[in-house]
C-alpha positions, -999 to 999 in steps of 0.1 A, spaced: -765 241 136 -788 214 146 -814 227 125 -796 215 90 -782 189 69 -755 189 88 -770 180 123 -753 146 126 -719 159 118 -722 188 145 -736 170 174 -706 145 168 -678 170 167 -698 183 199 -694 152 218 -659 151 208 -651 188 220 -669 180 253 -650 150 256 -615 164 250 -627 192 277 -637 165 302 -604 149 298 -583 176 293 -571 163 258 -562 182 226 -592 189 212 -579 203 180 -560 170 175 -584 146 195 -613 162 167 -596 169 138 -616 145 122 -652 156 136 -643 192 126 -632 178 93 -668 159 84 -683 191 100 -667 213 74 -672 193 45 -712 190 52 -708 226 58 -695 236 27 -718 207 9 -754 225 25 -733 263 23 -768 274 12 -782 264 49 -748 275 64 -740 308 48 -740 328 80 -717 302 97 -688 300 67 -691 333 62 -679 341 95 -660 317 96 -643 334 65 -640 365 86 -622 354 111 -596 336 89 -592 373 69 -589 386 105 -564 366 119 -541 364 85 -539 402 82 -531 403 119 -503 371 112 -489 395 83 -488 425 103 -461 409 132 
């Protein structure tokens, strides 16, 4: 993740996870914005980060059919 064009964006949504942890804060709430930048480079540079939507992609196909199911 470090490795792209999306390096800024990730190490800031990795500060902000590591701070939510170190305060015990909600880190989906407390980072909704980092995670939001972090997507949007994402999907801007999805040539570089193919691997990482794609699984990404996965899991939301995953939990869905499971959602669906109960």
């Amino acid at each position: 993740m470090k490795g792209g064009g999306c390096k800024e964006a990730f190490v800031a949504w990795e500060e902000c996870v590591e701070t939510a942890r170190e305060e015990s804060s909600d880190m989906v709430e407390r980072c909704f914005e980092a995670t939001a930048n972090l997507k949007r480079c994402m999907d801007a540079h999805a040539d570089y980060y193919v691997p990482v939507l794609r699984a990404e992609q996965a899991l939301e196909c995953f939990f869905c059919r499971n959602l669906r199911r109960n």
